[in-house]
N, C-alpha and C positions, 0 to 999 in steps of 0.2 A: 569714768562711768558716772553717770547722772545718778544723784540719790534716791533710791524707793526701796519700800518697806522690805522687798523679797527682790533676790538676784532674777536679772534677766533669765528666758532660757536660751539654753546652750544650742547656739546653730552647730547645724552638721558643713555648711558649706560658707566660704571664706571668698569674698568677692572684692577684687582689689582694684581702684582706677591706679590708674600707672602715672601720666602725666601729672607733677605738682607733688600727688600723692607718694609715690614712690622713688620719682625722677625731679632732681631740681632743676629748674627753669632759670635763676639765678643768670648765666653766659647769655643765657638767650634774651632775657629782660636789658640785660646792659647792651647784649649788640642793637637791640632796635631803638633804646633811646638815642644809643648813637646816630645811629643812623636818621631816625625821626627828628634829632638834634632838641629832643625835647624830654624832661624827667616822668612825664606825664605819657612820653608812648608807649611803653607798651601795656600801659594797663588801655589806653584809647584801641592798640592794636585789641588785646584780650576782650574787650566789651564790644566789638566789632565782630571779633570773630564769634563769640558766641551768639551774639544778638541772630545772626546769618544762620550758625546750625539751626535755631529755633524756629526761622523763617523756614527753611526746609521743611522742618516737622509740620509745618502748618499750611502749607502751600500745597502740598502732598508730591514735592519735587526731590531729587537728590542727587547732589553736588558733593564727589568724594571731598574727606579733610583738607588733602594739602591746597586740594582747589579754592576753597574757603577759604585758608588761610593765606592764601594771596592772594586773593583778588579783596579782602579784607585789611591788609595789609595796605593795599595800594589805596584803599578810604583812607584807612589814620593818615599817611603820608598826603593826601590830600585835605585831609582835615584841618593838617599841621601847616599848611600851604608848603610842603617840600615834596621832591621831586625820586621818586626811587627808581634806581634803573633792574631791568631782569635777574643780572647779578647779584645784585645785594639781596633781594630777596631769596635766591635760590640759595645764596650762603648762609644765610639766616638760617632757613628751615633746614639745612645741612646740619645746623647745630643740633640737633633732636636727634639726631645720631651716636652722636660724643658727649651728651648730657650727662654730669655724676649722679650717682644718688643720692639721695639723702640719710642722715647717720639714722643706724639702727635698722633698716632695711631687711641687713641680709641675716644679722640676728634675730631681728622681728620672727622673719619666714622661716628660720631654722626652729624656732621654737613654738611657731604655729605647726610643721609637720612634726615634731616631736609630740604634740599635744594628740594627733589624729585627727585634724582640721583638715577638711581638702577645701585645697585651695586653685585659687583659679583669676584668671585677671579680666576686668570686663571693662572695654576703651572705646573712645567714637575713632581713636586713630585706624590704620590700617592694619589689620593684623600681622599680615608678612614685616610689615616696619616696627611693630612690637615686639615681634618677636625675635628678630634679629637682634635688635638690642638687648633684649635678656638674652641671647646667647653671647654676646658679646661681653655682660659683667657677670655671667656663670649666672645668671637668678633662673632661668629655666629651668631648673632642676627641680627647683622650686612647688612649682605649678603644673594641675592636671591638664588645665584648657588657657588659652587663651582666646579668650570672646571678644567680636568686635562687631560695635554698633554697626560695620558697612553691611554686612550681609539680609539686616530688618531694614536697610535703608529709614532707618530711623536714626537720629542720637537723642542720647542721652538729656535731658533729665525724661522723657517721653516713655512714659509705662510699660510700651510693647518692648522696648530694650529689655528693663530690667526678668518680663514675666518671661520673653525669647531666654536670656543667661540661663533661668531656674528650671526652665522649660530642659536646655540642655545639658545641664548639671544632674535633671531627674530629683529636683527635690523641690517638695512646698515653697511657697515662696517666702512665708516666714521662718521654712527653716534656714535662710540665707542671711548672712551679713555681709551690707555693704560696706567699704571702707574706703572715705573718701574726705580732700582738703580742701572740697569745692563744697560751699553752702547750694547750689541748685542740683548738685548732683546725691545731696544729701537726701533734701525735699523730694524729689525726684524714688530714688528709691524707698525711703520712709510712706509716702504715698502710694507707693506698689505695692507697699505691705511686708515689706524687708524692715529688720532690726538694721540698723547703721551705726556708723562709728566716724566721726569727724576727726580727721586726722589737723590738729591747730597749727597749720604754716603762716599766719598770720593773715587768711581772709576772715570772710564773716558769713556766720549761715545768717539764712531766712528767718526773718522774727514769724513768721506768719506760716512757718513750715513744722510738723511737727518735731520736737526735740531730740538730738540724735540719744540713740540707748547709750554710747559711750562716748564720751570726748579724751584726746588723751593726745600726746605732742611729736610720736614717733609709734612706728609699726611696731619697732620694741617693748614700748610700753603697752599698746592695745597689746598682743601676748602675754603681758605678764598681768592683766587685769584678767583677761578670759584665764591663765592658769590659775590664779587666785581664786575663780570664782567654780573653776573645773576641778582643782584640788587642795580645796581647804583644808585639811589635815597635813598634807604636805607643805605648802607653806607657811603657816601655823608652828611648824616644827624646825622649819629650815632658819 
């Protein structure tokens, strides 16, 4: 939690990115360096792809995720002067399937719906392909909604995303917190006027973007900051 004089206040609604944030990328990072034959691809692939959703947002066009993320693909590997065949990409993005999560997850979420947080997950991926994979490692359970930028034909960091989630959650928008491991997705929501929470997987937020209300290294920890701050007397004691 960032330092100031008096605790944040207490959102009613918990808004989770999935990808990075909840889900490690880690198999998928190493299959396209392989593949790109370079240490340097997949952040070339990641700064491609996002660069592209952005371009969408601004062009007033839209191009589902996986689209993007291969024909984005096929730059880096162009970039790289290397040669990628249909395959190798469709295996790739297979990977997004069988991705682990990151520690502290499922504990985080356990102790966020213990607290009376509703919680909900808000992604530019597809929603049927999010969701499937939270049925897959039991986190559905979890979660009231899963929201997905395709439906605003918008992504993410873009305002009307964040104000469409709070819109269908039924609550102010600052009574929402975002939680997220991306610095533009941070900016993004802080700017729509949500409290946020930077989950530290070793990117970097925006200098130029307001400060997120919490920083913290695992969902599990963002949980035990907001339980501290939701039951000082009880922690206090414990």
């Amino acid at each position: 939690m960032t330092p100031n004089s008096e605790p944040p206040k207490m959102p009613t609604v918990i808004l989770l990115d999935v990808y990075e944030t909840m889900f490690d990328l880690s198999d998928v990072e190493r299959r396209v360096n392989s593949l790109l034959d370079s240490k340097r691809g997949y952040i070339i692939w990641m700064e491609l792809f996002m660069q592209y959703c952005f371009v969408d947002n601004c062009t007033v066009q839209f191009n589902d995720f996986p689209s993007i993320a291969k024909a984005t693909m096929q730059m880096a590997a162009a970039t790289l002067n290397e040669r990628l065949e249909e395959y190798d990409i469709h295996e790739t993005l297979e990977l997004l399937k069988q991705i682990p999560l990151h520690s502290g997850v499922p504990q985080g979420l356990s102790l966020l719906n213990d607290l009376g947080f509703r919680v909900a997950a808000l992604t530019n991926s597809p929603e049927q392909f999010v969701r499937n994979r939270m049925e897959r490692t039991g986190l559905i359970s979890f979660f009231e909604k899963v929201l997905s930028a395709e439906h605003v034909k918008k992504y993410k960091p873009c305002i009307e995303v964040y104000e469409w989630a709070t819109d269908k959650m039924q609550v102010a928008i600052n009574d929402a917190l975002l939680v997220s491991a991306h610095g533009w997705d941070i900016a993004g929501g802080a700017n729509a006027g949500m409290q946020t929470a930077y989950v530290d997987h070793g990117q970097m937020l925006y200098p130029l973007a307001p400060k997120p209300t919490f920083t913290c290294t695992t969902i599990e920890d963002l949980a035990q900051q907001l339980q501290a701050i939701k039951e000082p007397t009880k922690r206090s004691v414990s």
